[in-house]
C-alpha positions as CSV (number, residue, x, y, z in Angstrom):
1,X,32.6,-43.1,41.0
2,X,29.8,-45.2,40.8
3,X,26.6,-44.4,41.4
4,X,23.6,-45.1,43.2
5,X,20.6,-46.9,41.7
6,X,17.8,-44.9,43.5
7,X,19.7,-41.8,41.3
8,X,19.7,-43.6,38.5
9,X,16.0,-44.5,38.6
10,X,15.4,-41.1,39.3
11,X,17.6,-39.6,36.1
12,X,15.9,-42.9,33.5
13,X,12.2,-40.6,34.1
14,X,13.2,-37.3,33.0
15,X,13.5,-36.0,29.4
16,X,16.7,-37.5,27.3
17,X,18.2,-33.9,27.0
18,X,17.6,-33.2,30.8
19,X,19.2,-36.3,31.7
20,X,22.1,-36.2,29.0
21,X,23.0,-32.9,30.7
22,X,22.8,-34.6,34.6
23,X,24.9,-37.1,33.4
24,X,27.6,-34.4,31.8
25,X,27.3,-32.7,34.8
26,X,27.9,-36.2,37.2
27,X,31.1,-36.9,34.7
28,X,32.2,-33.3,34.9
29,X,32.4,-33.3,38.8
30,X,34.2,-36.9,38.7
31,X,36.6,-36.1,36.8
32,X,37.0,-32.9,39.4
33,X,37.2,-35.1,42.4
34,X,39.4,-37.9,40.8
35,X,42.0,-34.5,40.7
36,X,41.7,-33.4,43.6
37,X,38.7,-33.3,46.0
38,X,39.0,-31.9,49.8
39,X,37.0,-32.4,52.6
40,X,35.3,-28.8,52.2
41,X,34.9,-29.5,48.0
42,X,33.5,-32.9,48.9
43,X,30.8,-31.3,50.9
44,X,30.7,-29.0,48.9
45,X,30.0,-31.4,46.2
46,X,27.5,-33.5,48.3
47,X,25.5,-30.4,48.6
48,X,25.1,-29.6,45.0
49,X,24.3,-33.4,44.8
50,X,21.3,-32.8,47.0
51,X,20.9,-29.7,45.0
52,X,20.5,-31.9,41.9
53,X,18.3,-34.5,43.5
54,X,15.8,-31.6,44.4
55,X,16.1,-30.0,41.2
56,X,15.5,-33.4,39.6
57,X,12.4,-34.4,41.2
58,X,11.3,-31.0,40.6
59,X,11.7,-31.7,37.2
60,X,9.8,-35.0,37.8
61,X,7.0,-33.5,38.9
62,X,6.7,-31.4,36.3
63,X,7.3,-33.6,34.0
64,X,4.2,-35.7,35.3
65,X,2.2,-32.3,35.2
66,X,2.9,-32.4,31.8
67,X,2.0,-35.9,30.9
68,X,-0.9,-34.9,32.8
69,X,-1.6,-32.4,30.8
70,X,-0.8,-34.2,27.4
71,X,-3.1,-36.7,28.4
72,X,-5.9,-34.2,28.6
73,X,-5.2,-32.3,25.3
74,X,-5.4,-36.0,23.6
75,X,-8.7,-36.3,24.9
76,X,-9.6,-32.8,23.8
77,X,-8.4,-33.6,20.7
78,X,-10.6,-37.2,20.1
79,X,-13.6,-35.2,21.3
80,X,-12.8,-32.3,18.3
81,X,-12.3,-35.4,16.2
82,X,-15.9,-36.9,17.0
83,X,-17.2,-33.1,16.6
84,X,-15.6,-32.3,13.0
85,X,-17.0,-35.9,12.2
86,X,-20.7,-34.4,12.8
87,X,-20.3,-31.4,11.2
88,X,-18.8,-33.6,7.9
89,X,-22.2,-35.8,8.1
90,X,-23.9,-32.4,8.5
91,X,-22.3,-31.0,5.4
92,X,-22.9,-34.0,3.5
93,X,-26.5,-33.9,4.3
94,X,-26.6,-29.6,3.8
95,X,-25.3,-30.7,0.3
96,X,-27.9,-33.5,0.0
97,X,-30.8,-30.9,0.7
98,X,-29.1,-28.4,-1.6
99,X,-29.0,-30.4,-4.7
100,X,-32.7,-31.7,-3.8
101,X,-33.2,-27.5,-4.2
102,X,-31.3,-26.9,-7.3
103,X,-33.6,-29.6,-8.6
104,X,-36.7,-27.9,-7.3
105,X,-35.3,-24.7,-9.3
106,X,-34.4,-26.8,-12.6
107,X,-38.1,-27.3,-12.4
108,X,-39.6,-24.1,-11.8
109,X,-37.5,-22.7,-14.4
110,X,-39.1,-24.8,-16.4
111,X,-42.5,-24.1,-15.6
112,X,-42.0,-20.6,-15.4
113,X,-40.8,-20.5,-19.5
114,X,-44.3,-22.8,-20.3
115,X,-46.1,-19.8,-18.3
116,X,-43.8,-17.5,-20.1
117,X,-44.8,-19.5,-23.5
118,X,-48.7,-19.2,-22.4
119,X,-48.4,-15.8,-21.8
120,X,-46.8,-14.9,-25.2
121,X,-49.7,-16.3,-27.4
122,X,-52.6,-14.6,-25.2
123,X,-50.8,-11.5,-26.0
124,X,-50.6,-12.6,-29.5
125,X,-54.1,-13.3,-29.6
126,X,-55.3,-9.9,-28.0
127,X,-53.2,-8.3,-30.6
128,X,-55.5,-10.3,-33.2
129,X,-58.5,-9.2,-31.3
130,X,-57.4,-5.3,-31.2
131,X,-56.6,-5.3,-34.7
132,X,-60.0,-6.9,-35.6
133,X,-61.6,-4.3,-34.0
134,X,-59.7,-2.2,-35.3
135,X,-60.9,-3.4,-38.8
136,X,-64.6,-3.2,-37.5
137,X,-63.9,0.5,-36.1
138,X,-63.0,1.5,-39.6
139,X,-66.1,-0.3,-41.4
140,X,-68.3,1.7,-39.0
141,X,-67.2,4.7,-40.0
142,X,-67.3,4.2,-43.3
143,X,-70.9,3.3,-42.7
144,X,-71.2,6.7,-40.5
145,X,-70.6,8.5,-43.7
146,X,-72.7,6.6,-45.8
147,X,-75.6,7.2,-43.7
148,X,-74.8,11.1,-43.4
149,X,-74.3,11.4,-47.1
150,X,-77.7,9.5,-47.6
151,X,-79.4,11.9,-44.5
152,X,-77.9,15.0,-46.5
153,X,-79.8,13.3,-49.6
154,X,-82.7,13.1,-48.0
155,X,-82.4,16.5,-46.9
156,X,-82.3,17.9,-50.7
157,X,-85.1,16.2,-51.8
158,X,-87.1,16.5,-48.5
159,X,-86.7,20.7,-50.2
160,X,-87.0,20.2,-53.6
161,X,-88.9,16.8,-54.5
162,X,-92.9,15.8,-54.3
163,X,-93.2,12.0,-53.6
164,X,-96.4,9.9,-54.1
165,X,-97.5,8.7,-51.4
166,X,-97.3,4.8,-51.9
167,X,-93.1,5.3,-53.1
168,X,-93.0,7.2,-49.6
169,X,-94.5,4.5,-47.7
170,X,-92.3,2.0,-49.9
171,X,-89.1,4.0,-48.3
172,X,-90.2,4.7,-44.5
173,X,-90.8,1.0,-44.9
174,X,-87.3,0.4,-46.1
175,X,-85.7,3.2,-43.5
176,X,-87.3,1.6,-41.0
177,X,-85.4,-1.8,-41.2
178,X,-82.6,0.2,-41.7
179,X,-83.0,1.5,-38.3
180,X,-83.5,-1.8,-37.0
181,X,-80.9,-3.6,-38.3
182,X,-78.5,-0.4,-36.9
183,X,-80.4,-1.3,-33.7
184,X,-79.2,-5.0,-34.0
185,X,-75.9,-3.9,-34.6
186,X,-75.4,-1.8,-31.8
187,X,-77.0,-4.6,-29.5
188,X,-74.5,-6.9,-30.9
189,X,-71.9,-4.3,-30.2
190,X,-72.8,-4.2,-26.8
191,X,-72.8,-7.9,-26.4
192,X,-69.5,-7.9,-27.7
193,X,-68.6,-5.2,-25.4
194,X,-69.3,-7.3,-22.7
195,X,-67.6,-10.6,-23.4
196,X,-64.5,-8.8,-24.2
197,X,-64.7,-7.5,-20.6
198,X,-65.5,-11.1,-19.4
199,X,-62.4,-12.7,-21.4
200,X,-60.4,-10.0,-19.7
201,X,-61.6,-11.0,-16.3
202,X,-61.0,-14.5,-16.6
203,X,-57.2,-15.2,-18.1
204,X,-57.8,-18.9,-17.8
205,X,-61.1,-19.1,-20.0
206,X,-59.0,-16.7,-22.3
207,X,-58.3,-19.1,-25.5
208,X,-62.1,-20.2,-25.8
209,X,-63.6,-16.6,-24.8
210,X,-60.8,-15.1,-27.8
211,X,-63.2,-18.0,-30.1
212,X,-66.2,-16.5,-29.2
213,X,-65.1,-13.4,-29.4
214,X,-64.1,-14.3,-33.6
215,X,-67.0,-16.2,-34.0
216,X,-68.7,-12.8,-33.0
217,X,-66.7,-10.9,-34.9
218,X,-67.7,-13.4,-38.0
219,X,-71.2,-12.4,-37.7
220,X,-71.1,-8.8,-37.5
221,X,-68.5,-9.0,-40.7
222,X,-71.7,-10.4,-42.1
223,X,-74.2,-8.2,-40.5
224,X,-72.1,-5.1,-41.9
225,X,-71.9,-6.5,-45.4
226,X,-75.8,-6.8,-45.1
227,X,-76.4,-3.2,-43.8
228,X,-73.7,-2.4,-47.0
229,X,-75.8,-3.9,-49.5
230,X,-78.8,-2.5,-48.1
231,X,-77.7,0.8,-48.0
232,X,-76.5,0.9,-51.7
233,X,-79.7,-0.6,-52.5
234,X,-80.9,2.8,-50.1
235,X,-78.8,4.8,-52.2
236,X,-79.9,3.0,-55.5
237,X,-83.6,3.5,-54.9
238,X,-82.9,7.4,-53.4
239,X,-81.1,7.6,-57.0
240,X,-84.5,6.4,-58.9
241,X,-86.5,8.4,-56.5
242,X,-84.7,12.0,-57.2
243,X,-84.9,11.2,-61.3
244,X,-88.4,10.4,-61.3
245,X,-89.6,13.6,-59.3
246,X,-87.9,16.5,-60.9
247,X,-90.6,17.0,-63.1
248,X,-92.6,18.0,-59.9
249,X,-92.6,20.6,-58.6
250,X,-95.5,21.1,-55.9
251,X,-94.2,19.5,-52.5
252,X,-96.6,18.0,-50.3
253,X,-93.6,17.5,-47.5
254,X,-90.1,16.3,-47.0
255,X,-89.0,13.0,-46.2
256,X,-86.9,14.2,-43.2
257,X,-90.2,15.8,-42.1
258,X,-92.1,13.0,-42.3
259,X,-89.5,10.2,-40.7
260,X,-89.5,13.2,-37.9
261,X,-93.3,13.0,-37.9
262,X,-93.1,9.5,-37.3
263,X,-90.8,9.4,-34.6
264,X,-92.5,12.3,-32.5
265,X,-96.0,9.9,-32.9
266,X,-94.3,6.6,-31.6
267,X,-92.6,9.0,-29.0
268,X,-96.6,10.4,-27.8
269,X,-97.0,7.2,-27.4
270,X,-94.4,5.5,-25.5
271,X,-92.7,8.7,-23.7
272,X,-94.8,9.6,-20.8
273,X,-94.1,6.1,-19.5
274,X,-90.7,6.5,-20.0
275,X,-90.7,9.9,-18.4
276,X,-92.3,8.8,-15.4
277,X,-90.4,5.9,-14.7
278,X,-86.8,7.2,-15.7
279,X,-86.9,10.7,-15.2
280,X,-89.5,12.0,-12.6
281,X,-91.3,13.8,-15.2
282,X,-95.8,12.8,-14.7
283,X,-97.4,13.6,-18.3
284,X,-100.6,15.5,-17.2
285,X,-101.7,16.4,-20.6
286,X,-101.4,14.2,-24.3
287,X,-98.8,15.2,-26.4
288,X,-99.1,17.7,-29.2
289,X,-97.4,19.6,-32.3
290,X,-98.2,23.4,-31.7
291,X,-97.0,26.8,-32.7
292,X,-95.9,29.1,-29.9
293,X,-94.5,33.0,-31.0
294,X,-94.6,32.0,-34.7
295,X,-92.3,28.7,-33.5
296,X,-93.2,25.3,-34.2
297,X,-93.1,23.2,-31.2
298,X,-92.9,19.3,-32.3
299,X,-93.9,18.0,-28.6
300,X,-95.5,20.1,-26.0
301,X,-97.2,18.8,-23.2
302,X,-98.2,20.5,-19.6
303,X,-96.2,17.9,-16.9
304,X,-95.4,17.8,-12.8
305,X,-92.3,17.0,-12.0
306,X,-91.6,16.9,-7.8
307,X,-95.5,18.4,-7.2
308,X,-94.2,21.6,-9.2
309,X,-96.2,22.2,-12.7
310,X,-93.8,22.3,-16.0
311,X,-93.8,22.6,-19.6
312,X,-91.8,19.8,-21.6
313,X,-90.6,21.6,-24.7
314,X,-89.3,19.4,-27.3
315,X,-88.0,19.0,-31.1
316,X,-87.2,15.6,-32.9
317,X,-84.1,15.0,-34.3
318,X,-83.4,11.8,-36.7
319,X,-80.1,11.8,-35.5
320,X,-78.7,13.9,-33.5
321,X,-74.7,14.4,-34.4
322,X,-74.6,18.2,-34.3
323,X,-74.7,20.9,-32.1
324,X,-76.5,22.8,-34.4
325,X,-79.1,20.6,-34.4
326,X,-80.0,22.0,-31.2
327,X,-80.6,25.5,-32.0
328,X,-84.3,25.0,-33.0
329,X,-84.7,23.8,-29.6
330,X,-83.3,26.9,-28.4
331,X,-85.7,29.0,-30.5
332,X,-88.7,27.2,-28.9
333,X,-87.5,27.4,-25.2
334,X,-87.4,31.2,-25.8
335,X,-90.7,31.0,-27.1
336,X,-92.3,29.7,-24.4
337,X,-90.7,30.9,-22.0
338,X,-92.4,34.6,-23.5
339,X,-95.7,33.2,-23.7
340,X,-96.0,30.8,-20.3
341,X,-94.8,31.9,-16.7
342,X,-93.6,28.4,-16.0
343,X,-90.8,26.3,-15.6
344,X,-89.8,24.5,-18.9
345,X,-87.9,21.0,-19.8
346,X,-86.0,21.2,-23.0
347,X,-86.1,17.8,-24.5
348,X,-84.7,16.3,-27.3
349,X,-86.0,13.0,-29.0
350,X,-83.9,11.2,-31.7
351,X,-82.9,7.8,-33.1
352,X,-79.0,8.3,-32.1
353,X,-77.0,10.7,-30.4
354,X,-73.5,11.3,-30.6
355,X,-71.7,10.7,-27.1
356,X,-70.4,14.4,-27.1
357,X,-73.4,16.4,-28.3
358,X,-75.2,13.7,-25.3
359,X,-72.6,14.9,-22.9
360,X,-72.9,18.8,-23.6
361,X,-76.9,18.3,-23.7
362,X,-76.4,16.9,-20.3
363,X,-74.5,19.8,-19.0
364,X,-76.8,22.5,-20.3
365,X,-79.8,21.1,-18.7
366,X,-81.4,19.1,-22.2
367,X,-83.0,16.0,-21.6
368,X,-82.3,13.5,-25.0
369,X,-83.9,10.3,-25.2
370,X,-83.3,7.7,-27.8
371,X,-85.6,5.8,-29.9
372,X,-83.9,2.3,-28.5
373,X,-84.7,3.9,-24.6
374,X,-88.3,3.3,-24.5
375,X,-88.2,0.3,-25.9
């Protein structure tokens, strides 16, 4: 049977596959009533039409809901679009910054192997230094025992030899710059001392301090090769000096006793200033060699230390390596300690002092001051 055009508008709007099935449907049924159709089945028939037509604008309707809806995911959709475009130009200009880094690191590497580089020869050079002073550590013990062996010389003959006097005053004369030059030594050591601590202080400086440093080290190669020579040239006079007195025999005093002598006079002298200004100790009385119990005192002198009256006991020692040394000094203390109902202050006076015996002096109450101390 034909049908009507407001049905057919209605069916063109819906989905192909909804319609093809309307349409089957529509054939089905007229194929139905071309049989046979009744009164009842025709209404019957025209009610399922109406059936249909709600159905199918039903289906309109949702159909529009979903264009609708389409509509709005496509919108969704260029907005994600317009998002995922930023976040490309964001990652473009992450990957930018992150190769500008990679290049920052390229060239800290770089500047961390030149530090790395710088380091490596410092260390190299402080290994020079150490071993140089290692070197000069050896040469001053050698020169250590070469002045002990030529003190144990002096020693002998101090017991067994008679000197004239003008050979005597030829070798205090000769000792004596000996002493000095040990004194210039050790002043250069100390200098040394300190610019080593300096270069250590002050990394940047360190190439033209480590100069210095073997320029330093030059001169006290030399100053050691001229203490050398002058103490074989010691040794070689010593030598003439032992041959040509063993035909003596009558001794008119040691050596040792009379380089002692000469250091406890320039002490008389220049100790009670010293005392007073370093140690507390006011020299009421001069200086002088005694005998106290049958023990000879080498300085003795009535003092006030802290408005309380003492006695300054002392014995000179050329050098004072020993505890042994120290025994004489003992002796005396007891002495006057019998005779005199007064405090006492044990003192030794030397050229040089061992750091150890100077450290166990200091423990058991001995003052020691150095010939170099008073100035």
């Amino acid at each position: 049977m034909p049908y009507s055009v407001t049905l057919m508008r209605k069916l063109d709007v819906l989905d192909p596959e909804l319609r093809e099935i309307l349409w089957t449907i529509l054939d089905e049924i007229e194929q139905h009533r071309e049989a046979s159709v009744t009164k009842n089945e025709f209404n019957e028939l025209k009610e399922i039409v109406r059936e249909l037509g709600q159905t199918t604008k039903g289906l309109a309707r949702a159909q529009e809901r979903t264009e609708a809806r389409m509509e709005g995911l496509a919108k969704a959709q260029e907005r994600t679009e317009a998002r995922m475009e930023g976040l490309a130009k964001a990652q473009e200009r992450t990957e930018a910054r992150m190769e500008e880094l990679a290049e920052s690191l390229k060239g800290l590497a770089k500047a961390q192997e030149r530090t790395e580089a710088r380091m490596e020869g410092l260390t190299k050079a402080q290994e020079r230094t150490e071993a140089r002073m290692e070197d000069l550590a050896e040469s001053l013990k050698g020169l250590a025992k070469a002045q002990e062996r030529t003190e144990a010389r002096m020693e002998g003959l101090a017991k067994a030899q008679e000197r004239t006097e003008a050979r005597m005053e030829e070798l205090a004369e000769s000792l004596k710059g000996l002493a000095k030059a040990q004194e210039r030594t050790e002043a250069r050591m100390e200098g040394l001392t300190k610019a080593q601590e300096r270069t250590e202080a002050r990394m940047e400086s360190l190439t033209k301090a480590q100069e210095r440093t073997e320029t330093t080290m030059e001169d006290l190669r030399a100053t050691m090769k001229e203490l050398a020579e002058a103490q074989k040239q010691t040794e070689k006079e010593m030598a003439w000096l032992s041959g040509s007195q063993r035909g003596t025999r009558s001794q008119v005093g040691g050596l040792s006793k009379s380089m002692a002598y000469a250091l406890e006079n320039e002490a008389f002298r220049k100790l009670p200033a010293y005392l007073e200004r370093h140690r507390q100790l006011n020299i009421r009385e001069q200086f002088v060699r005694t005998y106290v119990q049958g023990e000879e005192i080498n300085v003795f002198a009535r003092a006030e230390r802290n408005g309380e009256e003492v006695l300054v006991v002392g014995e000179a020692v050329l050098k004072l390596d020993d505890r042994a040394k120290m025994g004489q000094l003992e002796k005396n203390i007891k002495a006057v300690r019998a005779e005199y109902d007064l405090p006492t202050v044990p003192l030794i006076i030397t050229h040089f002092a061992h750091p150890d015996i100077l450290r166990k002096a200091a423990e058991e109450g001995v003052l020691v001051v150095q010939s170099f101390e008073w100035g």
